[in-house]
BAMAR-712382 format. One record per residue (C-alpha): x, y, z. Coordinates in Angstrom, 3 decimals. Layout:
<recs>
{px->X; py->Y; pz->Z}
...
</recs>
This chain:
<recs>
{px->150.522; py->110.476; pz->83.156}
{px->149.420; py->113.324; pz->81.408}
{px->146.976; py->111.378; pz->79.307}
{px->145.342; py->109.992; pz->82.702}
{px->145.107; py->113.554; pz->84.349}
{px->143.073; py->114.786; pz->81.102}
{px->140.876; py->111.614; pz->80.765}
{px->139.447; py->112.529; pz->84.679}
{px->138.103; py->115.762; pz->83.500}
{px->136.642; py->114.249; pz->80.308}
{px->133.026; py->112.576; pz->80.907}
{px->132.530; py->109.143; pz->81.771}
{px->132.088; py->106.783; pz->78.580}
{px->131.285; py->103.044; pz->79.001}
{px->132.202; py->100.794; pz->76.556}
{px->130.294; py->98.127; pz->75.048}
{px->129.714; py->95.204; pz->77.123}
{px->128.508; py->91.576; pz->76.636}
{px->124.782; py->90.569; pz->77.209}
{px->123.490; py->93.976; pz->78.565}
{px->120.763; py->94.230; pz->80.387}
{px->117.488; py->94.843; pz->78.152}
{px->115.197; py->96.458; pz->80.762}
{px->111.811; py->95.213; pz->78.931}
{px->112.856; py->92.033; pz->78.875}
{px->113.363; py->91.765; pz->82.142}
{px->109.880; py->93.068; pz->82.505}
{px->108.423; py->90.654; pz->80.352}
{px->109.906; py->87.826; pz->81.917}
{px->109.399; py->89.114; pz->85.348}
{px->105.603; py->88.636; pz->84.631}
{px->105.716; py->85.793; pz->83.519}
{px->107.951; py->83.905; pz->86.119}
{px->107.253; py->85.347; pz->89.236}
{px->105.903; py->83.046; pz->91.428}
{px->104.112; py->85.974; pz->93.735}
{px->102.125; py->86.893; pz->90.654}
{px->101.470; py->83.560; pz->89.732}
{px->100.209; py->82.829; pz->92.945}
{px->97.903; py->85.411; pz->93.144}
{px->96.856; py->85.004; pz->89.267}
{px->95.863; py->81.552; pz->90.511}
{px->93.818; py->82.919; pz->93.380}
{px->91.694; py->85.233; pz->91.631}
{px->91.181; py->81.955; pz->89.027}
{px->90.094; py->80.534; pz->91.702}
{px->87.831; py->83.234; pz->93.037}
{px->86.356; py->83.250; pz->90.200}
{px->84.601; py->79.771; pz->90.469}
{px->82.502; py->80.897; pz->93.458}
{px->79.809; py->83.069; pz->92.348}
{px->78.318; py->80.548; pz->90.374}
{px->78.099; py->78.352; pz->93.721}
{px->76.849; py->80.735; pz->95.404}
{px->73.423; py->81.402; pz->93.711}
{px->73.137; py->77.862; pz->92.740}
{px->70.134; py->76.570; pz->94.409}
{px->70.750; py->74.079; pz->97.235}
{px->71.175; py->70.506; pz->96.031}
{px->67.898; py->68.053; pz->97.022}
{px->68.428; py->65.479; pz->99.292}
{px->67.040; py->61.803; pz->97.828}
{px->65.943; py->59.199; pz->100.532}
{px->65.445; py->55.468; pz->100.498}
{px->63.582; py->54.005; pz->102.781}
{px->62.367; py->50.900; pz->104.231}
{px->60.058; py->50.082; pz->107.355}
{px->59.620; py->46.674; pz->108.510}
{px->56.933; py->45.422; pz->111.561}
{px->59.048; py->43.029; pz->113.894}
{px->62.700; py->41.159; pz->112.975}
{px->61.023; py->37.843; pz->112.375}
{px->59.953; py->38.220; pz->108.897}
{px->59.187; py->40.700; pz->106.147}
{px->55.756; py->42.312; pz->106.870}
{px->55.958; py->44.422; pz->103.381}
{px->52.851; py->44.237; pz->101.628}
{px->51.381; py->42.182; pz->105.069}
{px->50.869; py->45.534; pz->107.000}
{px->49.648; py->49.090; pz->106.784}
{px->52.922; py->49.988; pz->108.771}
{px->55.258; py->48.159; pz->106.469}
{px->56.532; py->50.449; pz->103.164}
{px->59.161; py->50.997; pz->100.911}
{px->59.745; py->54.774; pz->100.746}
{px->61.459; py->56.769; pz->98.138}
{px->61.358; py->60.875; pz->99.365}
{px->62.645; py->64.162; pz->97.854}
{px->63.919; py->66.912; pz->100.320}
{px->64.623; py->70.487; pz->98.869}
{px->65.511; py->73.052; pz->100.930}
{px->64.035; py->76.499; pz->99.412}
{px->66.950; py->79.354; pz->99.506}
{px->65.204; py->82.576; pz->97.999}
{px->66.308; py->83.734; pz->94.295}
{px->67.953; py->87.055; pz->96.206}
{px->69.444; py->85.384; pz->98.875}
{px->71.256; py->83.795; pz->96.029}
{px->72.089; py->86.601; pz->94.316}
{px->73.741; py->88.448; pz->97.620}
{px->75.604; py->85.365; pz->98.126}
{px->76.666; py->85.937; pz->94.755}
{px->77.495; py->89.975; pz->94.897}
{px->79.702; py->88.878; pz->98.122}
{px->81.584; py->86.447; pz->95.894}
{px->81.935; py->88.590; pz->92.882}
{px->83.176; py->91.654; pz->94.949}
{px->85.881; py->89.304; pz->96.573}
{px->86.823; py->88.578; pz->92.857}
{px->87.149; py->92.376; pz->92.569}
{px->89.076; py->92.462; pz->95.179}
{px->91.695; py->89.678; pz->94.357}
{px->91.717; py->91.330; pz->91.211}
{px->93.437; py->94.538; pz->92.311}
{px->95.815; py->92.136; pz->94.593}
{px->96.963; py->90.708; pz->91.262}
{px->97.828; py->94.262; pz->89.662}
{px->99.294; py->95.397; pz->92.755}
{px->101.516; py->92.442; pz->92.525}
{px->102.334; py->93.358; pz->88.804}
{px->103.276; py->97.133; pz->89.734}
{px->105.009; py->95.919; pz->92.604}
{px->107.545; py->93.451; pz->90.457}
{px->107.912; py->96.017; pz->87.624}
{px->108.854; py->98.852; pz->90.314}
{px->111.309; py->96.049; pz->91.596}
{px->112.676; py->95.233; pz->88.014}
{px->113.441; py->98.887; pz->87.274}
{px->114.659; py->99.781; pz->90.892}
{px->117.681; py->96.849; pz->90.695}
{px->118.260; py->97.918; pz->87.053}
{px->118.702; py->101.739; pz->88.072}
{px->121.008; py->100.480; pz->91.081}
{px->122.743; py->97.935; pz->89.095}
{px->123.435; py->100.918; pz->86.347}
{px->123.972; py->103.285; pz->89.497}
{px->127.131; py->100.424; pz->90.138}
{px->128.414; py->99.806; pz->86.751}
{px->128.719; py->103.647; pz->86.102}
{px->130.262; py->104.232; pz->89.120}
{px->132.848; py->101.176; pz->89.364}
{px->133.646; py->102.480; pz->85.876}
{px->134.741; py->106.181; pz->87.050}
{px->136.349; py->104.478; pz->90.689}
{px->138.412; py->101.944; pz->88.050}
{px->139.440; py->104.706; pz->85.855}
{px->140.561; py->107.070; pz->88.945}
{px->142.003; py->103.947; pz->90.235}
{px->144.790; py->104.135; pz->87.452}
{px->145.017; py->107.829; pz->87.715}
{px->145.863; py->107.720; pz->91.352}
{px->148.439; py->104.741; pz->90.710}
{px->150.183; py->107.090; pz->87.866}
{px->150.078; py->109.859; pz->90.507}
{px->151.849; py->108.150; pz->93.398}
{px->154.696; py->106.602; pz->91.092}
{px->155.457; py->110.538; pz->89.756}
{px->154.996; py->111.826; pz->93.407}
{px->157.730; py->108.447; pz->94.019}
{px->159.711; py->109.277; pz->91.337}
{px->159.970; py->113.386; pz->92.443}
{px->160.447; py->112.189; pz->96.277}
{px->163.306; py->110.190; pz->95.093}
{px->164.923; py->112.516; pz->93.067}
{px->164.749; py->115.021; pz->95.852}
{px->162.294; py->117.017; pz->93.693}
{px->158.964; py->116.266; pz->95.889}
{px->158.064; py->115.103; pz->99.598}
{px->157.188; py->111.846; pz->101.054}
{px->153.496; py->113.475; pz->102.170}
{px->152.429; py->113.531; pz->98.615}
{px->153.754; py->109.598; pz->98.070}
{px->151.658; py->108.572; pz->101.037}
{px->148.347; py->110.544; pz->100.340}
{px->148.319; py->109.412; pz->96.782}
{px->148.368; py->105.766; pz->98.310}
{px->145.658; py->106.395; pz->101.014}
{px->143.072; py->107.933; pz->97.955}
{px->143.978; py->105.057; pz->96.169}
{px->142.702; py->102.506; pz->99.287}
{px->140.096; py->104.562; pz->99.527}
{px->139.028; py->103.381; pz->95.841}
{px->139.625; py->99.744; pz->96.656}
{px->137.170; py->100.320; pz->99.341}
{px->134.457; py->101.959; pz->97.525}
{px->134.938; py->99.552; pz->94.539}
{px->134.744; py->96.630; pz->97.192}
{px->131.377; py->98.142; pz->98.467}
{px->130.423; py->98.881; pz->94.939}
{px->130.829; py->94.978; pz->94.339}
{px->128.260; py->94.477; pz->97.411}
{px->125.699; py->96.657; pz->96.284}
{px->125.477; py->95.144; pz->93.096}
{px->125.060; py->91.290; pz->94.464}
{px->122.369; py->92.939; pz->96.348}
{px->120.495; py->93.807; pz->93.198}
{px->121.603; py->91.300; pz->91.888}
{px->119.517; py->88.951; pz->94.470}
{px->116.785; py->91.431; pz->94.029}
{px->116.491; py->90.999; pz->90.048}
{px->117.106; py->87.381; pz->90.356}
{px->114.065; py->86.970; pz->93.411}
{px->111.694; py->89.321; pz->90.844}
{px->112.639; py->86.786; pz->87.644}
{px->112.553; py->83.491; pz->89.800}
{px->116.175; py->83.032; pz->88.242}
{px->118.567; py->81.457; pz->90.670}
{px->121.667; py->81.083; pz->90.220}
{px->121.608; py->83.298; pz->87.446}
{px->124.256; py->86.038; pz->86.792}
{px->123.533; py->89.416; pz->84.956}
{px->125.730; py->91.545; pz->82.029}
{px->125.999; py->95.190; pz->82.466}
{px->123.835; py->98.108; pz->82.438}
{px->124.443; py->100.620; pz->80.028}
{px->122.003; py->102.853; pz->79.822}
{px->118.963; py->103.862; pz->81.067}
{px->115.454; py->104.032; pz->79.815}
{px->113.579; py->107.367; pz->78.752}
{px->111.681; py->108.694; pz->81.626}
{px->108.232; py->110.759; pz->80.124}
{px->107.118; py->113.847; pz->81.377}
{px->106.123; py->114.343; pz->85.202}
{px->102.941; py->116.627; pz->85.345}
{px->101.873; py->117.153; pz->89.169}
{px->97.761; py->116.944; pz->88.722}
{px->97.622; py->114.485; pz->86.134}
{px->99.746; py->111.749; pz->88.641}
{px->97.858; py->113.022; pz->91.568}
{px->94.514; py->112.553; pz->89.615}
{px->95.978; py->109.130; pz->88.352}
{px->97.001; py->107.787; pz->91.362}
{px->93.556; py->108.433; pz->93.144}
{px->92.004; py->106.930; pz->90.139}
{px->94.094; py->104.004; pz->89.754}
{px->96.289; py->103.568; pz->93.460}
{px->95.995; py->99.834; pz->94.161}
{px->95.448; py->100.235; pz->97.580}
{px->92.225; py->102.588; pz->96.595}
{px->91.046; py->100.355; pz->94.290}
{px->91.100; py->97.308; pz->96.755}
{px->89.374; py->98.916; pz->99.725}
{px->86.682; py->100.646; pz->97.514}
{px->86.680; py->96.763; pz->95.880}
{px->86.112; py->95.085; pz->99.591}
{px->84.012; py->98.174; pz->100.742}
{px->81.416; py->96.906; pz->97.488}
{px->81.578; py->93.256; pz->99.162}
{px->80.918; py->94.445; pz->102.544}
{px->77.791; py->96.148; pz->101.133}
{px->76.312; py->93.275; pz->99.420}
{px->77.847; py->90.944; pz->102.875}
{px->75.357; py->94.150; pz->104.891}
{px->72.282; py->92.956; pz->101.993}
{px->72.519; py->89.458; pz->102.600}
{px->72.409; py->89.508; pz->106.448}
{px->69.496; py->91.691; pz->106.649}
{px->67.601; py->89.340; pz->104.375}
{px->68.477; py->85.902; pz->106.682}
{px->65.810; py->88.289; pz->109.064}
{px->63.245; py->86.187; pz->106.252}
{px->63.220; py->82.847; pz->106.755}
{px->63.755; py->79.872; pz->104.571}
{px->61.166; py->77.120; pz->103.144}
{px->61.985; py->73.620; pz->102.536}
{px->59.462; py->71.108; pz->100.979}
{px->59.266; py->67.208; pz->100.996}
{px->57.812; py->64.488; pz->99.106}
{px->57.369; py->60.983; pz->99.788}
{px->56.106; py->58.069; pz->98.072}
{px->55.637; py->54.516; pz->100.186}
{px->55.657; py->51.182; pz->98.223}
{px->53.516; py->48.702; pz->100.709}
{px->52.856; py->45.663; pz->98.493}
{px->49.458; py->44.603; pz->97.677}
{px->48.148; py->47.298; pz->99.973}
{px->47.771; py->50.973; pz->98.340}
{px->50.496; py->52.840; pz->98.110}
{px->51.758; py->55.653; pz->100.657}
{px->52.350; py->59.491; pz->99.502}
{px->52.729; py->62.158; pz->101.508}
{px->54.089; py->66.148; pz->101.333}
{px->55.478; py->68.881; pz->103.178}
{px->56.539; py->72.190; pz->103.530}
{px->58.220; py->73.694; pz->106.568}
{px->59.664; py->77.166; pz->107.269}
{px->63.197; py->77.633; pz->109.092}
{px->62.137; py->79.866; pz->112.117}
{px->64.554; py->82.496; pz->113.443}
{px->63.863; py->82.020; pz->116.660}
{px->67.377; py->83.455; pz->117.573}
{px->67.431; py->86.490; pz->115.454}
{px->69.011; py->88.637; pz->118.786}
{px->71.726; py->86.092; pz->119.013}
{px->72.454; py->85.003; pz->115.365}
{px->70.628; py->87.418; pz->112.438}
{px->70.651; py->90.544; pz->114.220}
{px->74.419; py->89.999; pz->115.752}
{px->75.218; py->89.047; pz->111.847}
{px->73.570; py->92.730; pz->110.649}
{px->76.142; py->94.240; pz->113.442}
{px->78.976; py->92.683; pz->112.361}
{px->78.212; py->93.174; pz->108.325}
{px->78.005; py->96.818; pz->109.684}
{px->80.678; py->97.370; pz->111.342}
{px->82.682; py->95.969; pz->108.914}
{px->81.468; py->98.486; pz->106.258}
{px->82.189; py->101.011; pz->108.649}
{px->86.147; py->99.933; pz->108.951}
{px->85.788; py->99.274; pz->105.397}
{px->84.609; py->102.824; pz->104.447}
{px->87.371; py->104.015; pz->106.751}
{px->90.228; py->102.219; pz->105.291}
{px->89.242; py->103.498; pz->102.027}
{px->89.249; py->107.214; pz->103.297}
{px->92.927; py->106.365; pz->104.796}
{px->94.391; py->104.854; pz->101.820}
{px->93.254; py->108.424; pz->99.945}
{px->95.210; py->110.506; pz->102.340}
{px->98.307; py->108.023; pz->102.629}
{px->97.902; py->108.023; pz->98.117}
{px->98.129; py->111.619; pz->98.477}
{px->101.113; py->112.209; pz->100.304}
{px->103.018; py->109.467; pz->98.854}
{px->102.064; py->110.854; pz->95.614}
{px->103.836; py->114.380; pz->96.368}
{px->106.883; py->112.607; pz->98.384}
{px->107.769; py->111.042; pz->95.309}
{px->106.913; py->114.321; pz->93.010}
{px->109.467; py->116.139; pz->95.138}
{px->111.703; py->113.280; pz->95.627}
{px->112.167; py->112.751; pz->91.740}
{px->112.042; py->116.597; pz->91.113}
{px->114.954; py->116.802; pz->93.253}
{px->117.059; py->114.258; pz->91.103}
{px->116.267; py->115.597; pz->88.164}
{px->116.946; py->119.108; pz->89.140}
{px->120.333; py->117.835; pz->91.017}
{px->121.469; py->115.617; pz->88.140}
{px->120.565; py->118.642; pz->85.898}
{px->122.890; py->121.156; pz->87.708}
{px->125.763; py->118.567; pz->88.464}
{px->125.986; py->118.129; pz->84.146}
{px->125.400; py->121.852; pz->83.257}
{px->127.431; py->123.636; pz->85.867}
{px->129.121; py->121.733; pz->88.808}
{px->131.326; py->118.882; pz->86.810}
{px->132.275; py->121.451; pz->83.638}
{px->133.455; py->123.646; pz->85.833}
{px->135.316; py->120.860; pz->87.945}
{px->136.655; py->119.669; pz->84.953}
{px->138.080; py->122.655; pz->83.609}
{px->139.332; py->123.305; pz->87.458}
{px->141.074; py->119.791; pz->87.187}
{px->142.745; py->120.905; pz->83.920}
{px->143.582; py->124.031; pz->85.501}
{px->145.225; py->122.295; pz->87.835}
{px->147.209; py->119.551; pz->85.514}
{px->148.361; py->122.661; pz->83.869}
{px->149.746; py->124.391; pz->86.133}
{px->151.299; py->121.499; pz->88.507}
{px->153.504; py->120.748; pz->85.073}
{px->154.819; py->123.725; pz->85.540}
{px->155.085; py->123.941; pz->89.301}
{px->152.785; py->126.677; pz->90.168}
{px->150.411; py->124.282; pz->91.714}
{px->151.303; py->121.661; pz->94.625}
{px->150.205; py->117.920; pz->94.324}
{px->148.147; py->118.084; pz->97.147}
{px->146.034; py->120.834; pz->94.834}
{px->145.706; py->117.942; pz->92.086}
{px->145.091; py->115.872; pz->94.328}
{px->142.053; py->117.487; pz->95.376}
{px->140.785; py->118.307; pz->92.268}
{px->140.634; py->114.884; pz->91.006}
{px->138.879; py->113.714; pz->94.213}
{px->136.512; py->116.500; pz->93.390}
{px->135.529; py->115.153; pz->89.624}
{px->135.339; py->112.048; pz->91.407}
{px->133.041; py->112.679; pz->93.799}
{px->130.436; py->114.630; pz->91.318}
{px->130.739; py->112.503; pz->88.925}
{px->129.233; py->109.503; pz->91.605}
{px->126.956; py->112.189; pz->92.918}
{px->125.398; py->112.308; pz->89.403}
{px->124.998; py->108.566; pz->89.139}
{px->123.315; py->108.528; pz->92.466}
{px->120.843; py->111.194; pz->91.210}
{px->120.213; py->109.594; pz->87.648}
{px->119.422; py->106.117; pz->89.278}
{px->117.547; py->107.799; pz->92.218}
{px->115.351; py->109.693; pz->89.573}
{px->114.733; py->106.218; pz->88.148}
{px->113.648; py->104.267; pz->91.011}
{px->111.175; py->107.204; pz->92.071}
{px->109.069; py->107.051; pz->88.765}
{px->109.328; py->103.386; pz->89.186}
{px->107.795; py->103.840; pz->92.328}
{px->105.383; py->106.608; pz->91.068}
{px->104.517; py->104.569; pz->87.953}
{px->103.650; py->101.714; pz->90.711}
{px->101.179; py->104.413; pz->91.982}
{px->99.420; py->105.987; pz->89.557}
{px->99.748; py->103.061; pz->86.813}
{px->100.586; py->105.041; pz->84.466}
{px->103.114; py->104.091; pz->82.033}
{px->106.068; py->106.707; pz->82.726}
{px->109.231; py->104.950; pz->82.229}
{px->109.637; py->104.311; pz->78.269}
{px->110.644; py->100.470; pz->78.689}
{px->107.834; py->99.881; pz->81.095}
{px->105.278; py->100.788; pz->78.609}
{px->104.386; py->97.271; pz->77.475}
{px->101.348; py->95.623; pz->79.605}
{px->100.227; py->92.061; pz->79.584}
</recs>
């Protein structure tokens, strides 16, 4: 029993398991598998076959004709109104017109483009948040199994003193409620890690598949406030793909105020008639905007507006960067600083309370109900400390989403 008392106030060590989890693996194959990111990889593929159709001149229109006098017979070469006819129709689409249409395409490329990275951050913030939670689990079921066995040894000495006459049936039964109070917690444990589970497996597209332990986590680098806040406004997704769409609205503004100028089309047409002389003809026409108040001009509103909103968007996502950025500054500062003080100074001196305590129960100057609560004590620091370790974790995840920067050590490699 003795041994079991001693190995509460030691630290938590893990052993070895099977297949553990390699964090940049998972990363790796993340990228490659996920269907959301291959989705949107194909989209901006896509995209990316428009611009050219957009300035591309518009295609001629060839034209066979024939024109006959009457349905009794074939008047071709008989009459001046009778010709075979063979015309070219171009419509004329101005060389900037073209190139607008072309901006508008290339700035929805842009656009798609920072989709695609936000889905990237997004699965590697994913990744790392179900690893921390997963190691969050595995650390704690290993410290709930371990107090498990203490709390078993506990109730069959407080059995064994009841019986003898030496102790009291209290201690017997509160030894057996903290130990169904570790069945629960292990039980929930067991939940929260199928959750991740599902999450890891969603971010890989791995059904099915099942997942060794986590033993460690990754090194986290250094945290400086202004470079992350500069970083983030820099290099924040959500920045980069309004400013992207706010460059496509412009060049959307361009191209409606030039449809005010209208377009030319020519035409050319030669007529076969037989012996008689052949017919040619030409001609040019102009597309009138004779709805410009209905059509152009209510085309130049809309482009503007749109800008507008555009412009506005952009200006919110700055503000909602910003305050995310110090939520999660404070948020991960927090963690570290709690994790920090839980190892220097809460748990050693829980700990040595604990062996304080086994101490002096073996000699009676202590009750059980004293040990009892010391032990809970360890236990309950020693999850608090897991909580903070994998909380710190998923924040620079989520920060690392943000800024793009790479801060967690594993995350480092980029496709």
């Amino acid at each position: 029993m003795w041994f079991l008392l001693l190995s509460l106030a030691a630290p938590v060590v893990l052993q070895a398991a099977p297949a553990p989890l390699d964090l940049a693996a998972l990363l790796r194959e993340a990228r490659e598998a996920n269907p959301s990111l291959a989705s949107a990889r194909g989209r901006l593929a896509a995209a990316g076959a428009v611009p050219s159709q957009a300035e591309a001149p518009p295609d001629p229109m060839a034209k066979v004709t024939f024109t006959n006098e009457g349905f009794d017979e074939l008047t071709l070469g008989d009459s001046d109104n009778s010709f075979l006819a063979l015309s070219w129709e171009q419509d004329v689409r101005s060389s900037r017109k073209r190139r607008l249409a072309g901006d508008v395409a290339r700035g929805e490329v842009a656009v798609l483009a920072a989709r695609v990275e936000e889905r990237r951050r997004a699965i590697d913030a994913r990744v790392i948040g179900a690893f921390a939670e997963m190691f969050r689990v595995d650390r704690s079921t290993a410290i709930l199994q371990r107090t498990r066995e203490l709390l078993d040894s506990l109730q069959q000495t407080a059995r064994t003193r009841y019986e003898s006459g030496e102790g009291v049936l209290e201690n017997v039964l509160k030894a057996g409620a903290e130990a169904s109070l570790v069945d629960v917690e292990l039980e929930i444990l067991k939940q929260d890690r199928a959750v991740a589970e599902a999450s890891l497996r969603a971010a890989l597209n791995a059904p099915g598949r099942s997942f060794g332990p986590a033993l460690d986590l990754p090194t986290i680098g250094p945290l400086d406030h202004d470079a992350l806040q500069s970083a983030a406004l820099a290099n924040a997704v959500e920045i980069q793909e309004t400013e992207a769409m706010a460059r496509r609205d412009e060049a959307r503004l361009d191209l409606a105020r030039s449809e005010l100028k209208p377009d030319l089309k020519w035409e050319a047409l030669y007529g076969y008639r037989g012996s008689i002389d052949p017919m040619v003809m030409g001609l040019i026409g102009v597309r009138l905007p004779l709805h410009r108040g209905d059509r152009q001009a209510q085309g130049i509103v809309q482009a503007d507006e749109e800008l507008r909103a555009t412009r506005a968007e952009a200006d919110a996502a700055r503000l909602r960067v910003t305050a995310e950025i110090e939520t999660l500054l404070a948020r991960a500062e927090r963690a570290s600083r709690l994790a920090t003080i839980y190892e220097e100074s809460i748990l050693p001196q829980a700990r040595a309370a604990l062996e304080s305590s086994i101490t002096a129960y073996g000699v009676g100057r202590v009750d059980f109900l004293t040990l009892l609560t010391d032990a809970s004590g360890v236990l309950r620091r020693e999850l608090d400390l897991e909580v903070q370790r994998a909380d710190r974790l998923a924040t620079v995840a989520a920060l690392e989403q943000l800024t793009g920067l790479p801060l967690v050590d594993a995350a480092r490699e980029r496709p």
